[in-house]
LOTI-880600 format. One line per 2 residues: number of its first residue (from 1); their letters; for each residue x, y, z of N, C-alpha, C. Coordinates in steps of 0.2 Angstrom, whole numbers, plus 5000, padded with zeros to 4 digits. Layout:
BEGIN
NUM = A = X Y Z X Y Z X Y Z; ...
//
This chain:
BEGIN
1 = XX = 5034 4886 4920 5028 4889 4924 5026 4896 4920; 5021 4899 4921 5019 4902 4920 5022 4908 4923
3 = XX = 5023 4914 4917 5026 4921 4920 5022 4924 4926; 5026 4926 4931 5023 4930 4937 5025 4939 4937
5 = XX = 5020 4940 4940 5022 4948 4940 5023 4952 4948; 5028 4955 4948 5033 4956 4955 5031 4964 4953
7 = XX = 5030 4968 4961 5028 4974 4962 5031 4975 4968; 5033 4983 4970 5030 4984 4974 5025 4990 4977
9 = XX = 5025 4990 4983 5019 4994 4986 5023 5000 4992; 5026 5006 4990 5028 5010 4991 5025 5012 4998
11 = XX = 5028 5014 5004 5027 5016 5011 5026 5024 5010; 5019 5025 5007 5017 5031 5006 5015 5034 5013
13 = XX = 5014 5029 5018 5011 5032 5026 5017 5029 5029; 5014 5032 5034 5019 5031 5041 5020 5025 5043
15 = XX = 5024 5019 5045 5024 5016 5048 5023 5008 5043; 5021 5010 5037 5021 5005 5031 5015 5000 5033
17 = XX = 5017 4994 5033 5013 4990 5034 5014 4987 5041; 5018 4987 5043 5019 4981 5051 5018 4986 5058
19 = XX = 5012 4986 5058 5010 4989 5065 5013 4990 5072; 5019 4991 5071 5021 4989 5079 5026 4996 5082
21 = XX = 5029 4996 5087 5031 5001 5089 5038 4999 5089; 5041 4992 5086 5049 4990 5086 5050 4990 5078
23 = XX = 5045 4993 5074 5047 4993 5066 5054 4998 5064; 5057 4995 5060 5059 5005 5055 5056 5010 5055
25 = XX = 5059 5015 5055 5055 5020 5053 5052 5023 5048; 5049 5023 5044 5044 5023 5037 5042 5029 5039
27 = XX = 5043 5034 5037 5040 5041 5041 5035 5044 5035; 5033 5043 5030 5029 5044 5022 5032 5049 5019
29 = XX = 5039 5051 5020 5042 5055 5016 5044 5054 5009; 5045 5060 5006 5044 5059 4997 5051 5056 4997
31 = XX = 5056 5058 5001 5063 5055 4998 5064 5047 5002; 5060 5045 5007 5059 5037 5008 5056 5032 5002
33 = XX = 5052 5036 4999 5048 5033 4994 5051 5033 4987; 5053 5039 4984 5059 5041 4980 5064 5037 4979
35 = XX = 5068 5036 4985 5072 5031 4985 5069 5023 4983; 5064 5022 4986 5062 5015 4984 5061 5013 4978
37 = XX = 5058 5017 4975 5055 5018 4968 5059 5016 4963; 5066 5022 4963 5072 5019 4959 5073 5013 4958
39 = XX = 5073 5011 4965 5077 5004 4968 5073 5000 4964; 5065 5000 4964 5061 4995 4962 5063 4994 4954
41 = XX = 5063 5000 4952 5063 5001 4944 5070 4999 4942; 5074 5001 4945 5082 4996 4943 5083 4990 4944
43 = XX = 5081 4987 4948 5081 4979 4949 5076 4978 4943; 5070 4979 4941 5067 4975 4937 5061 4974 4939
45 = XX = 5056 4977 4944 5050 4976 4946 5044 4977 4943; 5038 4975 4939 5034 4976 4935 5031 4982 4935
47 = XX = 5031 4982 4942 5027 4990 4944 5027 4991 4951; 5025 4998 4954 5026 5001 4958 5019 5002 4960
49 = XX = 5017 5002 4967 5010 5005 4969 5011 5011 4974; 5007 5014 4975 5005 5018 4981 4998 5019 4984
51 = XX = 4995 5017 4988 4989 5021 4989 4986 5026 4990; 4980 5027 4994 4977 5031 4997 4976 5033 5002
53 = XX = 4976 5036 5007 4976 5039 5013 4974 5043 5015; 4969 5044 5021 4965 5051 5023 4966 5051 5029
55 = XX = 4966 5047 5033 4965 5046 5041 4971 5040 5044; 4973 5042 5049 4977 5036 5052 4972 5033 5058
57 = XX = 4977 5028 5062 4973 5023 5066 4973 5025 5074; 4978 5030 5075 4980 5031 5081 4986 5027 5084
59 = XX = 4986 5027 5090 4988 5021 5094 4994 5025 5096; 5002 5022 5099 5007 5023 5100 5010 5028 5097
61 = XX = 5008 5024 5090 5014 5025 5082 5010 5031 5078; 5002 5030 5082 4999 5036 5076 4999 5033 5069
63 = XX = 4999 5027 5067 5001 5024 5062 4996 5024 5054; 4999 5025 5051 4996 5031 5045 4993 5037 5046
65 = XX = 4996 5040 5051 4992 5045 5053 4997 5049 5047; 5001 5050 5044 5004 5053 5040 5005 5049 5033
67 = XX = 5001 5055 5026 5000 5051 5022 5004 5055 5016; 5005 5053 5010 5005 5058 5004 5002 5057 4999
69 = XX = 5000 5061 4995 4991 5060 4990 4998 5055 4986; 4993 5051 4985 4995 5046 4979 4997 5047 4973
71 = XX = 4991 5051 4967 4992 5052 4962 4996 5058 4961; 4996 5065 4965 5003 5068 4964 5011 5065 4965
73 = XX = 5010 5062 4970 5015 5060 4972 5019 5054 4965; 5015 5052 4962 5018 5047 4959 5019 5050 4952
75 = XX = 5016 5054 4951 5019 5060 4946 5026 5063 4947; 5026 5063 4953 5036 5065 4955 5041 5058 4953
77 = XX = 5038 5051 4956 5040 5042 4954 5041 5044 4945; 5036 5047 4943 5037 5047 4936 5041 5049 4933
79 = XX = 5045 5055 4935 5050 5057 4934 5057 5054 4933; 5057 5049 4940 5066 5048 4941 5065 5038 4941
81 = XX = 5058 5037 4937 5058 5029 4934 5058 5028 4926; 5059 5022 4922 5060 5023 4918 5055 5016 4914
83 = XX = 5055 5010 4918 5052 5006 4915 5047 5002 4918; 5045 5003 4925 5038 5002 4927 5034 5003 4928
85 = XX = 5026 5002 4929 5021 5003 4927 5020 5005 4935; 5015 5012 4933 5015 5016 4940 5008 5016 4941
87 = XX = 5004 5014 4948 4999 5013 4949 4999 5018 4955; 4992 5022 4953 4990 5028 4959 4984 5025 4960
89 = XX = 4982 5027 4968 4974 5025 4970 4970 5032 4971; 4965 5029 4968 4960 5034 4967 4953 5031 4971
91 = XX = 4951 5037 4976 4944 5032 4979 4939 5038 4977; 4934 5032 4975 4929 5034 4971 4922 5039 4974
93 = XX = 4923 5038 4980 4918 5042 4986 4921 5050 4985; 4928 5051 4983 4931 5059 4984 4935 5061 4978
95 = XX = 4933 5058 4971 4935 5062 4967 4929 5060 4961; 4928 5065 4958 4923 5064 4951 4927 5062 4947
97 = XX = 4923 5059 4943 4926 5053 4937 4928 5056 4932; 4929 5062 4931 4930 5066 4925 4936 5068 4930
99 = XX = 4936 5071 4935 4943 5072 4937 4949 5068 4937; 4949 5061 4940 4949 5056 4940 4954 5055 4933
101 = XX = 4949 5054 4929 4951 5052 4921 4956 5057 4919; 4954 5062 4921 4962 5069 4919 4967 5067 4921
103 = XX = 4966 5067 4930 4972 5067 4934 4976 5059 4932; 4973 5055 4930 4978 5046 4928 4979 5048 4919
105 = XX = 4975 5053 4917 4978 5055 4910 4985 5060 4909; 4985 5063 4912 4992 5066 4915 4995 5064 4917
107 = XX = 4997 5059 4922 5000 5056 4924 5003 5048 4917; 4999 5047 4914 5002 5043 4909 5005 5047 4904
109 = XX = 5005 5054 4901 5006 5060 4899 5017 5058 4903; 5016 5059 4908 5022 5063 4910 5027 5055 4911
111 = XX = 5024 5049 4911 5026 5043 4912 5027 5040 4908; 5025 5042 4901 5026 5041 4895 5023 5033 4893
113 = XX = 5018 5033 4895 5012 5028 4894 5011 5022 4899; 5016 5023 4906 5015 5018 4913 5009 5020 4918
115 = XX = 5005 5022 4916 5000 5024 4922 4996 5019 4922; 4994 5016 4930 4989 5014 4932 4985 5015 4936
117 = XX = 4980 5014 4936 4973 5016 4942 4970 5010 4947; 4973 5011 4954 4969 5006 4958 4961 5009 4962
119 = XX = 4958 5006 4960 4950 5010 4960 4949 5007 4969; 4945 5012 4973 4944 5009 4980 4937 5013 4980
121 = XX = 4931 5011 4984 4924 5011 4982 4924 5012 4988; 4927 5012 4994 4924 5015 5001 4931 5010 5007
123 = XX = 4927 5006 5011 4931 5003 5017 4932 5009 5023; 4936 5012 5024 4937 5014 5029 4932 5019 5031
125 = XX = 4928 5021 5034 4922 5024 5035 4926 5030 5039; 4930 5030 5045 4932 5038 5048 4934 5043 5042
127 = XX = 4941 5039 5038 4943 5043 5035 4938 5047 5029; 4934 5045 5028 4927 5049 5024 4923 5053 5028
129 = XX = 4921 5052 5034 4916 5054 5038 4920 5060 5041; 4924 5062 5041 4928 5068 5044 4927 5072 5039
131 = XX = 4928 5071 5032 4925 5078 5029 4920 5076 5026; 4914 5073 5029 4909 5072 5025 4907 5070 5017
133 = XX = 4913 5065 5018 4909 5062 5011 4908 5055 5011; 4904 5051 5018 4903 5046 5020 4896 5045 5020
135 = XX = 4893 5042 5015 4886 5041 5015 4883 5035 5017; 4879 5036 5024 4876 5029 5025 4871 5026 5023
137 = XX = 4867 5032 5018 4861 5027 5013 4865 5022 5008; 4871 5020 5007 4875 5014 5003 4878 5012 5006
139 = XX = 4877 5006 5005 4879 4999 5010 4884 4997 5005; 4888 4992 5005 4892 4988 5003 4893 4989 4995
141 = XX = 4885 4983 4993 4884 4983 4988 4882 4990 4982; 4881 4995 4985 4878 5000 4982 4882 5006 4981
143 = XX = 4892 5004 4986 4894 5009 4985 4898 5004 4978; 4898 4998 4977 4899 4994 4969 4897 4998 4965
145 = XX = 4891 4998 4965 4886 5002 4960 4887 5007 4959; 4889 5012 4962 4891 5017 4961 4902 5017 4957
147 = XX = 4902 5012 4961 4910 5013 4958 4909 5009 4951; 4905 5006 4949 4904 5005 4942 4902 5011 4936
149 = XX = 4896 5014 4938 4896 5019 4937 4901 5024 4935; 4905 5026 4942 4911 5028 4940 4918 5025 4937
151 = XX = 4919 5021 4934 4923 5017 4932 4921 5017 4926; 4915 5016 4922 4912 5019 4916 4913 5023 4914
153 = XX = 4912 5028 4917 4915 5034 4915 4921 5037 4915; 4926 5033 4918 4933 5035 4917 4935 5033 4912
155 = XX = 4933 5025 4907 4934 5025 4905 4933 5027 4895; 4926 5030 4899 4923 5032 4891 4926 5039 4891
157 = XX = 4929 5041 4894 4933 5049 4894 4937 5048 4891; 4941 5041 4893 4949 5039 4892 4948 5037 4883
159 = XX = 4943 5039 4878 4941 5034 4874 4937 5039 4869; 4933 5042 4872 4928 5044 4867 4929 5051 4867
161 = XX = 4925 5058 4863 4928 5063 4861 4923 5067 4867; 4917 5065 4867 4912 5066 4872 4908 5062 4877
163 = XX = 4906 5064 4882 4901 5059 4886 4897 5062 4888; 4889 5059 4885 4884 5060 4889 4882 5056 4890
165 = XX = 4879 5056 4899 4876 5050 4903 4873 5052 4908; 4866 5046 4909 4862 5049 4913 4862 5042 4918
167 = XX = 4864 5041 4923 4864 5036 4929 4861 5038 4934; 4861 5034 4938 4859 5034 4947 4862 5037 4950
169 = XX = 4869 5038 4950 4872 5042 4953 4876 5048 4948; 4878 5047 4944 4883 5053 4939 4878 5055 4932
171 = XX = 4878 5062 4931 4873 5067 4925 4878 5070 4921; 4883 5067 4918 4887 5069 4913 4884 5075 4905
173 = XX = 4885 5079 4903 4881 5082 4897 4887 5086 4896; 4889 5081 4890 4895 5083 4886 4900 5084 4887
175 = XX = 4901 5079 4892 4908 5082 4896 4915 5079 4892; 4919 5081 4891 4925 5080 4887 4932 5080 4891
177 = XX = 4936 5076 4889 4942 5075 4894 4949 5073 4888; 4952 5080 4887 4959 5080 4881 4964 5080 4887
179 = XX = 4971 5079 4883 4973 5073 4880 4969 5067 4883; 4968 5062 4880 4970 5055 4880 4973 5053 4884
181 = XX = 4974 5047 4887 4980 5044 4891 4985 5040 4883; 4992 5041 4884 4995 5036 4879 4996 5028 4879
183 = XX = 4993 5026 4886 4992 5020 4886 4989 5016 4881; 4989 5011 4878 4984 5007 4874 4982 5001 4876
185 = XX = 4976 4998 4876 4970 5000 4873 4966 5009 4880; 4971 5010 4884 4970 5012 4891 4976 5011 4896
187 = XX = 4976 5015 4901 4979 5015 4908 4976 5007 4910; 4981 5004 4914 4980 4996 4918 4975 5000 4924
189 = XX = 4971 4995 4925 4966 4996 4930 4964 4990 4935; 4966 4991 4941 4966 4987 4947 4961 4987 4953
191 = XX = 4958 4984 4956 4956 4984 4961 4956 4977 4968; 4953 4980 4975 4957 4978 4980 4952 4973 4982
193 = XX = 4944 4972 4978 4939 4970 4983 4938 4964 4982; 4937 4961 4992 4939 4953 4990 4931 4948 4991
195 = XX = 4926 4952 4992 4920 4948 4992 4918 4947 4985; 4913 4944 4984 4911 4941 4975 4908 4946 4972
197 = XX = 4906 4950 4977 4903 4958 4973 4908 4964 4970; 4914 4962 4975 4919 4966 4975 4922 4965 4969
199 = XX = 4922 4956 4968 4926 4953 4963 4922 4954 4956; 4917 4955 4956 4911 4954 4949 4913 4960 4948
201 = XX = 4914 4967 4954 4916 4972 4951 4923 4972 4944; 4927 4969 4949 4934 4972 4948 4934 4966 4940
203 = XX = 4932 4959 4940 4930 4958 4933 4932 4961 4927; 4923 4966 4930 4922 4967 4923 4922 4974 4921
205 = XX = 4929 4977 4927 4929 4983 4926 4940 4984 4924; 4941 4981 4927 4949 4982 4928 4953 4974 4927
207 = XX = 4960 4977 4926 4963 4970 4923 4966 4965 4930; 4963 4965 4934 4969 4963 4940 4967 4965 4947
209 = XX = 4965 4957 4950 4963 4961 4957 4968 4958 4964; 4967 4965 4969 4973 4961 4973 4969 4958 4978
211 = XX = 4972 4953 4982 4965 4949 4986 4973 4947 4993; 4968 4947 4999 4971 4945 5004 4965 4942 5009
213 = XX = 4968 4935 5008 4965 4930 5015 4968 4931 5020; 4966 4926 5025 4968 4925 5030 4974 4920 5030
215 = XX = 4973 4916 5027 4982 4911 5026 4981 4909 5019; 4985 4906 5017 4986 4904 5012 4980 4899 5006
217 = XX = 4977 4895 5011 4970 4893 5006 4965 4897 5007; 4963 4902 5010 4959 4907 5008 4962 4911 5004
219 = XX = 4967 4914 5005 4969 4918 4999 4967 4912 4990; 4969 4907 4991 4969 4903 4986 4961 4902 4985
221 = XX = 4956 4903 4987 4950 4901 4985 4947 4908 4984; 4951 4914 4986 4947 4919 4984 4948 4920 4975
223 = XX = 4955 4919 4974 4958 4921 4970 4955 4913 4963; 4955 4909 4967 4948 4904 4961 4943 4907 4960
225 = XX = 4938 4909 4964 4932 4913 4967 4932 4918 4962; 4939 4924 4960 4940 4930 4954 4937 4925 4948
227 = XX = 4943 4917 4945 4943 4915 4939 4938 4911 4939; 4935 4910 4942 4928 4909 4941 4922 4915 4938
229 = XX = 4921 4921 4939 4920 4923 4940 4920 4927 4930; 4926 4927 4930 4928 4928 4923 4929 4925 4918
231 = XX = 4926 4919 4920 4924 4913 4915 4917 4913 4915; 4913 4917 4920 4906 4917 4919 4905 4924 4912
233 = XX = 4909 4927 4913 4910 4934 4910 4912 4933 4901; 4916 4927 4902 4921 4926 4894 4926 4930 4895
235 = XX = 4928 4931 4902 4936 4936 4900 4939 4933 4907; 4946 4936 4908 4950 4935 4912 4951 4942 4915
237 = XX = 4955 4937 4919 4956 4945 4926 4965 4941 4930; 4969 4945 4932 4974 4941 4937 4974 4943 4944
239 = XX = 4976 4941 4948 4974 4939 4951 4983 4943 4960; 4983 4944 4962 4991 4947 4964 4986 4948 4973
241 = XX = 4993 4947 4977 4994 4947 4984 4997 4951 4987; 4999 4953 4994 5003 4958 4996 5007 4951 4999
243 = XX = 5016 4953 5002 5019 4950 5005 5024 4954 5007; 5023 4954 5016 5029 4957 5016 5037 4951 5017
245 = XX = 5043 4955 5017 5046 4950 5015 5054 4952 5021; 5055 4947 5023 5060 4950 5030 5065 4944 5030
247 = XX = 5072 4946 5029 5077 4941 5029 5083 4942 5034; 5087 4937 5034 5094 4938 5038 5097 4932 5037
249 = XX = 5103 4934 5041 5108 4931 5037 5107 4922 5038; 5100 4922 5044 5100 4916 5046 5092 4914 5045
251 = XX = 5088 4908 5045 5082 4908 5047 5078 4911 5053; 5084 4909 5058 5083 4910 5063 5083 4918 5065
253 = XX = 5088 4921 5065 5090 4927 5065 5082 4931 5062; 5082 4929 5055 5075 4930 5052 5069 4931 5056
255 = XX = 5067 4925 5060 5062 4924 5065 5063 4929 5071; 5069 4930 5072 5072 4933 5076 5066 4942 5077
257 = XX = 5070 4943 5072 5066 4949 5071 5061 4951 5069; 5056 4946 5066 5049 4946 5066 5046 4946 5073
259 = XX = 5048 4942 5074 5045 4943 5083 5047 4949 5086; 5053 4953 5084 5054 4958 5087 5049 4962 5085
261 = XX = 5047 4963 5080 5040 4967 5077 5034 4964 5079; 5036 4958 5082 5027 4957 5083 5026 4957 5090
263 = XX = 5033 4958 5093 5033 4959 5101 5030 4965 5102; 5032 4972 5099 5030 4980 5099 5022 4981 5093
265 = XX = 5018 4975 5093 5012 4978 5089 5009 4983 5094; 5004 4990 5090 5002 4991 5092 4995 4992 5093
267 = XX = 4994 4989 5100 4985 4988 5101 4983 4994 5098; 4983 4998 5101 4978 5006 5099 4978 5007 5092
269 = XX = 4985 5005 5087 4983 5006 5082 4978 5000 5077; 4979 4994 5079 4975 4989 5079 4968 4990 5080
271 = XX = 4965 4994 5086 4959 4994 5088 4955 5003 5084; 4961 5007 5081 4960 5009 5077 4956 5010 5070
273 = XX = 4963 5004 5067 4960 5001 5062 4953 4999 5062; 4951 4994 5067 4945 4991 5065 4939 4996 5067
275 = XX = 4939 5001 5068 4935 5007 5069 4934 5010 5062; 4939 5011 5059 4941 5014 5053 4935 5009 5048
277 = XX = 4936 5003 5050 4934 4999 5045 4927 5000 5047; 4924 5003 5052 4916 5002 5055 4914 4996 5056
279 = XX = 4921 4992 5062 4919 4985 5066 4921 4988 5074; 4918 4984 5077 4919 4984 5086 4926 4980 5086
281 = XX = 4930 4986 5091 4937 4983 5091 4935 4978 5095; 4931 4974 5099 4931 4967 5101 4928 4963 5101
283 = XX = 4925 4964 5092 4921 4959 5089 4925 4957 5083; 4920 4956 5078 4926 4952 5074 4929 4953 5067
285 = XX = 4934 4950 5067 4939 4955 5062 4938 4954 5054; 4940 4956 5052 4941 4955 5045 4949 4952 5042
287 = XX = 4951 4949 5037 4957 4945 5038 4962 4950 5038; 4962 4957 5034 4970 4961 5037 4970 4963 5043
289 = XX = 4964 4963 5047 4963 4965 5054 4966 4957 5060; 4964 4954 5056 4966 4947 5060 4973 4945 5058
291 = XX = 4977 4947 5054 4984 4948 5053 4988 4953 5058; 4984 4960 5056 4987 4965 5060 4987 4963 5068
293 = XX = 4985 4961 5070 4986 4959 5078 4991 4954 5078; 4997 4952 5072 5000 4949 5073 5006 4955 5071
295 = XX = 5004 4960 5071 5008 4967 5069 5009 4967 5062; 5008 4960 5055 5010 4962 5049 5002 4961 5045
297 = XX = 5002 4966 5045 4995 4965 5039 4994 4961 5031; 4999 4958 5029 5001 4954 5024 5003 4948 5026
299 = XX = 5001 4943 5019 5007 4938 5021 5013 4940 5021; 5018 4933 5022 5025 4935 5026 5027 4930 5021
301 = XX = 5036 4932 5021 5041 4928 5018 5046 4929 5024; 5047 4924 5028 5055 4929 5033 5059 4921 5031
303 = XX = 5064 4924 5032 5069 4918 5030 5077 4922 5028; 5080 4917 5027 5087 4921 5023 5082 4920 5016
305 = XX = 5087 4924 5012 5082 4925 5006 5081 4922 5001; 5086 4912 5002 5084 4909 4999 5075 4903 5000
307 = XX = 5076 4906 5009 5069 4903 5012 5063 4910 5009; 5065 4914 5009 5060 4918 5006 5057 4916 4999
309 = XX = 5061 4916 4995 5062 4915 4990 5056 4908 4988; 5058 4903 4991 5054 4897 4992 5046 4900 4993
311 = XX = 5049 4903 4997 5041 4902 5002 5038 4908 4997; 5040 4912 4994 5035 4918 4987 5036 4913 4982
313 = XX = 5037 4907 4981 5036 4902 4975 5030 4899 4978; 5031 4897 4984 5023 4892 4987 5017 4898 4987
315 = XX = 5019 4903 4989 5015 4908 4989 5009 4909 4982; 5015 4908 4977 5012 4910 4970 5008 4906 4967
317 = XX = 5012 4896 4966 5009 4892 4965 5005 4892 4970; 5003 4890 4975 4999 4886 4978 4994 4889 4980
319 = XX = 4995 4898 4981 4991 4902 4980 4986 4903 4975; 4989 4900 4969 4986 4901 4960 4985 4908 4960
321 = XX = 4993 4912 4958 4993 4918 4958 4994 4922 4954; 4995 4925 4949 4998 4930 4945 5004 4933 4947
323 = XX = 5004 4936 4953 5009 4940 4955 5008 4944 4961; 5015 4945 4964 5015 4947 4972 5017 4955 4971
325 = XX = 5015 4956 4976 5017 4966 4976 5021 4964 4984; 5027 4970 4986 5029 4968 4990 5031 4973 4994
327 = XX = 5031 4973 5003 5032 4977 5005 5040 4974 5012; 5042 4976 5012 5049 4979 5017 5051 4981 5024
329 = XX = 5053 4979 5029 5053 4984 5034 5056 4992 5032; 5062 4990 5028 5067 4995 5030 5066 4991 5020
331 = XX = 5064 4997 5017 5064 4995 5010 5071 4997 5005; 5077 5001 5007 5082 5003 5005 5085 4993 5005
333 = XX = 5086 4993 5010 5088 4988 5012 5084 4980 5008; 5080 4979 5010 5074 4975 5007 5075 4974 5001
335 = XX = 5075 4978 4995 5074 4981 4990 5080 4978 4985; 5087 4981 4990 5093 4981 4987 5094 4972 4988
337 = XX = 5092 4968 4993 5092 4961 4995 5088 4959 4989; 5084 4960 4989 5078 4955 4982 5080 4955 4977
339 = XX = 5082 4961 4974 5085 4962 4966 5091 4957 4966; 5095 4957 4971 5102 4953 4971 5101 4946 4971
341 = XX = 5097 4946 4978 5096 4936 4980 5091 4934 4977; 5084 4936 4977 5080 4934 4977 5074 4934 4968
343 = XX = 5075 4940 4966 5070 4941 4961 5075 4938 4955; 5079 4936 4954 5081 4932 4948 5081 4924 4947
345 = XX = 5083 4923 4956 5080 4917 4954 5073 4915 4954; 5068 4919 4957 5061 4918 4954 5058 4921 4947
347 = XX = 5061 4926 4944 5062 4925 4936 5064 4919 4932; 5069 4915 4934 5069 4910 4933 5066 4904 4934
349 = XX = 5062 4904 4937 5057 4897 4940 5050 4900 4936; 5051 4906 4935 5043 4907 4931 5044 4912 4923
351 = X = 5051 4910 4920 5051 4911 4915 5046 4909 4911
//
């Protein structure tokens, strides 16, 4: 089979991905995160991600209400990893593209040519709208247009000695941006957008798009929907998912404890989130919204960790995947499990 690519996805907030008030603790500290990081990079993980954060959702748990900036923070990851490709999010509504280009130029600087950029063009509307940088004259489509724009310009900084550009939205005159990233041809560039505008974006702008349906063949037709997409274009693009992943020493046992988490979701932070996202908390959801009400915002692997294992194999076939990023209740734990039981023998199936 075809090689697959394993990440994961760093509890840079609170509370990580399983919304509930019976989770581990995840508190968005640099040494919860620190620790993982290691962990990820010595087992053998492709790469590392963190996002971006401005606002949490509320609720019980206050959940993301506690974040840490991304791109510095992964400049610290930089430090105490050694072989995986580190990916900071940057959202395009709150940083200039010239900044932007420095701060993932730096950061490939001090990582010794692992930096990556997951680009995000808008979604959650409170956390903008607090410090007014949420504009309603751009609708969906228009804040694409704008992240393309921006995106061009990130990468003709990363490239060229100068920029001058005159756009719709950005009036560049001569702007310069030294060092270079030591990447070649560039820093990896990702993006999260799963409609076909999101995907024509991420195309023709970045290597790799992460995509989450609602079960399994909606994830798999979005992710046809990208390579289609890039056979209009003449190029490619991969295509990767979130999972979170939860074992024990039994299937049961396994199940056991998902229920536990899914006993403790929390509504307020659920009814939260879809405010964030600028939906009626009781109208209709969008598919991480219609997961979260089941407390995990990802698909799932629970099992002992040779059913996990299995099921991040169907995942990946049946999904038609390139690669899964992965999240943890308890990631010390989780982390040291997958490197031992699980990611070897899925190296092996997709050598």
């Amino acid at each position: 089979m075809t090689m697959k690519e394993f990440g994961v996805f760093l509890p840079i907030a609170n509370g990580g991905w399983i919304i509930s008030e019976n989770a581990p603790t995840l508190d968005a500290s640099y040494r919860q995160n620190r620790e993982a990081a290691i962990l990820a990079d010595e087992i053998g993980l492709d790469f590392i991600m963190s996002m971006g954060k401005w606002r949490g959702f509320g609720g019980k748990t206050d959940h993301w209400g506690t974040t840490l900036e991304s791109v510095t923070m992964m400049a610290g990851i930089a430090e105490v990893t050694k072989k995986a490709k580190l990916i900071a999010t940057v959202h395009t509504l709150l940083q200039n593209p010239a900044v932007a280009a420095k701060m993932i130029a730096t950061l490939d600087q001090i990582s010794g040519g692992r930096a990556g950029l997951n680009i995000v063009s808008g979604s959650f509307k409170d956390e903008f709208d607090q410090m007014g940088a949420w504009d309603d004259t751009l609708d969906h489509d228009d804040r694409y247009v704008y992240a393309e724009e921006w995106a061009t310009l990130v990468r003709r900084l990363w490239s060229e000695k100068s920029v001058t550009y005159e756009g719709r939205f950005f009036h560049f005159k001569d702007c310069v941006s030294e060092p270079k990233p030591v990447s070649k041809p560039r820093p990896y560039m990702i993006c999260a957008g799963n409609s076909e505008r999101g995907l024509r974006f991420t195309v023709r702008n970045t290597d790799a798009c992460f995509i989450g349906g609602r079960d399994l063949a909606d994830t798999r037709e979005i992710s046809r929907l990208a390579k289609r997409i890039a056979g209009e274009y003449d190029t490619s693009i991969k295509s990767f998912c979130m999972c979170t992943v939860i074992t024990g020493e039994t299937d049961a046992d396994a199940q056991a404890l998902a229920n536990y988490y899914r006993a403790g979701v929390d509504e307020g932070a659920v009814k939260g989130m879809m405010r964030s996202y600028g939906l009626d908390p009781d109208g209709r959801d969008n598919a991480m919204i219609a997961r979260a009400r089941n407390a995990f915002m990802t698909q799932t692997a629970i099992g002992t960790p040779e059913t996990c294992r299995r099921e991040i194999e169907t995942l990946l076939v049946e999904g038609e995947l390139d690669g899964v990023m992965l999240i943890f209740p308890d990631y010390v734990e989780g982390l040291t499990t997958f490197g031992r039981e699980i990611l070897p023998a899925l190296k092996g199936v997709f050598a």
